[in-house]
C-alpha positions as CSV (number, residue, x, y, z in Angstrom):
1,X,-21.4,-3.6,10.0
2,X,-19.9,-7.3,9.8
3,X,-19.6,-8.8,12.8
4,X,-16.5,-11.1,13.3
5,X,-16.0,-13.6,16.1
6,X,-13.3,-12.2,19.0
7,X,-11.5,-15.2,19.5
8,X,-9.2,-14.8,22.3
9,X,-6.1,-16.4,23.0
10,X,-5.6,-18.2,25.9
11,X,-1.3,-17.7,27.1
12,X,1.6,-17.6,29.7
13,X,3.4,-14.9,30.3
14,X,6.4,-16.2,29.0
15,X,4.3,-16.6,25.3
16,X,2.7,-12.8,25.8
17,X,6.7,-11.5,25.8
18,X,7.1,-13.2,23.0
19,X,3.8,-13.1,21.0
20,X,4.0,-8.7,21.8
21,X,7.9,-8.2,20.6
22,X,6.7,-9.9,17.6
23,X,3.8,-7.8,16.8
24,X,4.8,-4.6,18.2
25,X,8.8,-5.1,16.9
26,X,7.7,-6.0,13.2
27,X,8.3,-3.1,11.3
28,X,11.2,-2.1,13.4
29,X,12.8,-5.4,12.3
30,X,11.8,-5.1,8.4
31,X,13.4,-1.8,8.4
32,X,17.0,-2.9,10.2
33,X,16.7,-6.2,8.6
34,X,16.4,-3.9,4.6
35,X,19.3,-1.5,6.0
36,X,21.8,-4.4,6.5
37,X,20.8,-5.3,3.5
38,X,21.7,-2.1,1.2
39,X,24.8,-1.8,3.5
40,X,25.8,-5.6,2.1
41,X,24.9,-4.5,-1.9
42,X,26.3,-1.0,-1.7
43,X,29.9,-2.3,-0.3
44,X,29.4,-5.2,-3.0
45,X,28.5,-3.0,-5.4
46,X,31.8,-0.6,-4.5
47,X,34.1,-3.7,-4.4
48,X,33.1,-5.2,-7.7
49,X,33.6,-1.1,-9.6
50,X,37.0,-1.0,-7.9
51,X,39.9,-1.6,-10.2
52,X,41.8,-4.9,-9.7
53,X,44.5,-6.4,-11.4
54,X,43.0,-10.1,-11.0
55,X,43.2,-11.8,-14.1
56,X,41.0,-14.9,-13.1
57,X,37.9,-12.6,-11.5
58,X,35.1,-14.1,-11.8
59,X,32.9,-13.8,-15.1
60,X,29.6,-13.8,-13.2
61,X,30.8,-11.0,-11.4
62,X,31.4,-8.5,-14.4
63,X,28.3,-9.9,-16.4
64,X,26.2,-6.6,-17.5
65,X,23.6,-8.4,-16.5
66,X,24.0,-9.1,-13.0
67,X,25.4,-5.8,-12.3
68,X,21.9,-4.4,-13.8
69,X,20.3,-7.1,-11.4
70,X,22.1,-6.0,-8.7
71,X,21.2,-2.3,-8.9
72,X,17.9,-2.9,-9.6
73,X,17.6,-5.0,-6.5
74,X,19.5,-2.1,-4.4
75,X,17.1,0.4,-5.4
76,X,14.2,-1.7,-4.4
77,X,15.9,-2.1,-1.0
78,X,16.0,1.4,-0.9
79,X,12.1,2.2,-2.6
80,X,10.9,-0.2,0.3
81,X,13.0,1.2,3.3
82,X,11.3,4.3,2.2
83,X,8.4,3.4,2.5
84,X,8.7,1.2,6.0
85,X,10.0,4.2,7.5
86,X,7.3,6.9,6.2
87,X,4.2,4.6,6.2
88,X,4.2,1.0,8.1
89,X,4.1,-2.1,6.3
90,X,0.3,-1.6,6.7
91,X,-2.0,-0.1,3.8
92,X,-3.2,1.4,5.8
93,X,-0.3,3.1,7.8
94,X,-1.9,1.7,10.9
95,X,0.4,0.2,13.3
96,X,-0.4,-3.2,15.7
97,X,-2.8,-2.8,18.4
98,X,-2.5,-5.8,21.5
99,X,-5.4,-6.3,23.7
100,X,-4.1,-7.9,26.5
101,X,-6.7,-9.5,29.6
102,X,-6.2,-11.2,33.1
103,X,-4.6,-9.4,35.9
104,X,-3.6,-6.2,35.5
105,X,-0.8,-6.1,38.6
106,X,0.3,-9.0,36.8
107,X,0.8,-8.0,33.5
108,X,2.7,-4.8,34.3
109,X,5.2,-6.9,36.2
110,X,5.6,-9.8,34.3
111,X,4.7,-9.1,30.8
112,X,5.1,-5.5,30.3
113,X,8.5,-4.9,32.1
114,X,9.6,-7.8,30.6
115,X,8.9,-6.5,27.2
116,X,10.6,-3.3,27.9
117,X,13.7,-5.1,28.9
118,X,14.2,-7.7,26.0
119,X,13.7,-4.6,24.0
120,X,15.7,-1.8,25.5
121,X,18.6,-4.2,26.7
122,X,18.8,-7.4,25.3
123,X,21.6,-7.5,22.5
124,X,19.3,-9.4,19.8
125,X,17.0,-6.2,19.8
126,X,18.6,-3.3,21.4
127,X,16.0,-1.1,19.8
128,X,15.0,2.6,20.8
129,X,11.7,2.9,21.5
130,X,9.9,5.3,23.6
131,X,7.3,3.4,26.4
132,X,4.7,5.6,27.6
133,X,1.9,4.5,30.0
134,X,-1.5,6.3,30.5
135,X,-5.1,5.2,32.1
136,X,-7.7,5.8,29.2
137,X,-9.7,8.5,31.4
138,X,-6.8,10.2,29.6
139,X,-7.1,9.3,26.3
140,X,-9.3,12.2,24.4
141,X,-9.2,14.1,21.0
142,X,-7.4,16.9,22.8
143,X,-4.6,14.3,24.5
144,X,-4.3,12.5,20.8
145,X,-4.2,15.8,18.7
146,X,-1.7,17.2,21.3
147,X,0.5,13.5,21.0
148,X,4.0,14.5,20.0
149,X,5.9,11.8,18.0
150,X,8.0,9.0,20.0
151,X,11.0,9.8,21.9
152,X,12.9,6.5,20.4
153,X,14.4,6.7,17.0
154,X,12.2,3.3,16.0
155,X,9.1,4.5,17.7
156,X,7.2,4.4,20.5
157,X,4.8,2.1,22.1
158,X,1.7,3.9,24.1
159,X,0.6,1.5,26.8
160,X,-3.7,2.2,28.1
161,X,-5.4,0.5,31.0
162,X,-8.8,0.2,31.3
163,X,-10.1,-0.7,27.6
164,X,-13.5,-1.4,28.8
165,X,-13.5,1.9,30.0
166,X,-12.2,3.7,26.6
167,X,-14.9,1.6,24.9
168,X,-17.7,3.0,27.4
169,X,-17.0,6.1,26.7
170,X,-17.0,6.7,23.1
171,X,-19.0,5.2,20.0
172,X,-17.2,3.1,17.6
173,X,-16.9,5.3,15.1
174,X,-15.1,7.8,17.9
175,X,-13.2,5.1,19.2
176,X,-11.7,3.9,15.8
177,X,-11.3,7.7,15.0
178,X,-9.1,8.3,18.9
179,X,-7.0,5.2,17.9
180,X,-6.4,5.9,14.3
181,X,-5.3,9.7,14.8
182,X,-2.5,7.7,16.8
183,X,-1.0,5.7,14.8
184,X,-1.6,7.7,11.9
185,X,-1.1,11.6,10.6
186,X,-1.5,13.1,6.8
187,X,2.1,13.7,5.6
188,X,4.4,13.3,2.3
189,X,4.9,9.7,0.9
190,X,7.2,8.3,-1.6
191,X,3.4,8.4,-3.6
192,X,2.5,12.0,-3.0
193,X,0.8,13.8,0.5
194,X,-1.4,10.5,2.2
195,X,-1.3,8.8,5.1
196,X,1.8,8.5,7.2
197,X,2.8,6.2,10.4
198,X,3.3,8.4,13.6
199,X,5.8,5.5,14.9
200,X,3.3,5.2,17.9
201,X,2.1,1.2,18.7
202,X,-0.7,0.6,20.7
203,X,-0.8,-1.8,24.1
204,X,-4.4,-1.8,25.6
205,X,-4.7,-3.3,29.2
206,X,-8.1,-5.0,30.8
207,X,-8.2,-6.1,34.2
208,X,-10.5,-9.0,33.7
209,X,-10.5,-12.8,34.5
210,X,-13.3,-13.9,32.0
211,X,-11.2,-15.1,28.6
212,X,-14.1,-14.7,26.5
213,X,-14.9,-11.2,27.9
214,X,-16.5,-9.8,24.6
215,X,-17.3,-6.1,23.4
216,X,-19.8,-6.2,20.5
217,X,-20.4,-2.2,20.3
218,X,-16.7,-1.6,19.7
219,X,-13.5,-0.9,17.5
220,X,-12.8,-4.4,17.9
221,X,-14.3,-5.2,14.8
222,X,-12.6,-2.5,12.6
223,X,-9.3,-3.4,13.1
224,X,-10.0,-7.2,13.2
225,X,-10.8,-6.1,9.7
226,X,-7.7,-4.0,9.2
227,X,-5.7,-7.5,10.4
228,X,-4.0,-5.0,13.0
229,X,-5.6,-6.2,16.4
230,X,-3.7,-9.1,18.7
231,X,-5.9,-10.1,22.0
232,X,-4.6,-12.5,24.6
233,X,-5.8,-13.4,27.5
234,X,-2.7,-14.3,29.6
235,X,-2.6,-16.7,32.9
């Protein structure tokens, strides 16, 4: 196995919010971003095949070729809202996983609660997303396999204490296998049966105040591979 450097970064609470709505949210945002998006082409599209009885319409507009431009780029939209919504950006179908260290207390009430506000409430997101909190004594084969999918309509996000504790009590390999089963299920693509996104994100919590605590027998090193894993260490 490769061994990578865990480089922790070192944040406010104010810079957690933001750093976890970004990772967590990032999908979520492709797909409503890519839905506006065909909603804008497919009333263009309807407008410029309505009948009019402007004489000085605009050539551009009733060029062949744009038209063909036009649709092609619709059903790209489409293609890749598919996709966002089956599998993940990810080649994976994996979704983001956050480490986040320091003070436990503290990062339920100011980080975590915040996060589900701006989230749930505030106007720029307003997104519907299913929070679930569980210690990681809890977090099994029988507890994954038995997982329903999220609640919200854009996902879920489950939040685990304790990481140290998950990583004590499995191998790597069992660890990657618990987190993957997660985020992850065997299901029909746009390509054929594969792998396909649960909708459930991943929030670990570690009660710690060393900012380089380090875990070199872990999963930490598969999904710094996988470019999936945030860590902060937050003040």
């Amino acid at each position: 196995m490769i061994l990578i450097k865990f480089s922790m970064s070192k944040i406010s609470s104010e810079q957690a919010i933001s750093n976890v709505i970004f990772s967590i949210l990032g999908d979520i945002h492709k797909i409503k971003t890519l839905e506006q998006s065909i909603i804008r082409r497919t009333r263009s599209e309807n407008q410029s095949s309505s009948p009019t009885h402007e004489e000085d319409k605009d050539d551009f507009d009733n060029d062949p070729r744009y038209k063909q431009m036009m649709e092609a780029m619709l059903k790209a939209d489409k293609k890749k809202l598919e996709e966002l919504k089956i599998q993940g950006s990810h080649p994976d179908a994996l979704q983001p996983i956050v480490l986040l260290m320091g003070n436990t207390s503290m990062l339920k009430e100011n980080v975590l609660e915040s996060i589900k506000k701006e989230i749930t409430d505030d106007e720029h997101y307003g997104y519907d997303l299913e929070f679930r909190e569980i210690d990681s004594s809890e977090l099994n084969e029988d507890f994954v396999l038995s997982l329903p999918k999220p609640k919200g309509a854009d996902g879920g996000v489950l939040v685990i204490s304790d990481f140290s504790k998950f990583v004590d009590s499995y191998s790597p390999n069992d660890q990657v296998k618990i987190l993957c089963t997660i985020m992850r299920t065997h299901g029909f693509s746009p390509y054929g049966y594969g792998l396909v996104s649960t909708g459930w994100r991943i929030i670990f919590m570690e009660n710690s105040e060393d900012e380089n605590k380090w875990w070199p027998d872990s999963c930490v090193h598969y999904f710094l591979n996988k470019n999936c894993l945030y860590s902060y260490f937050v003040e």
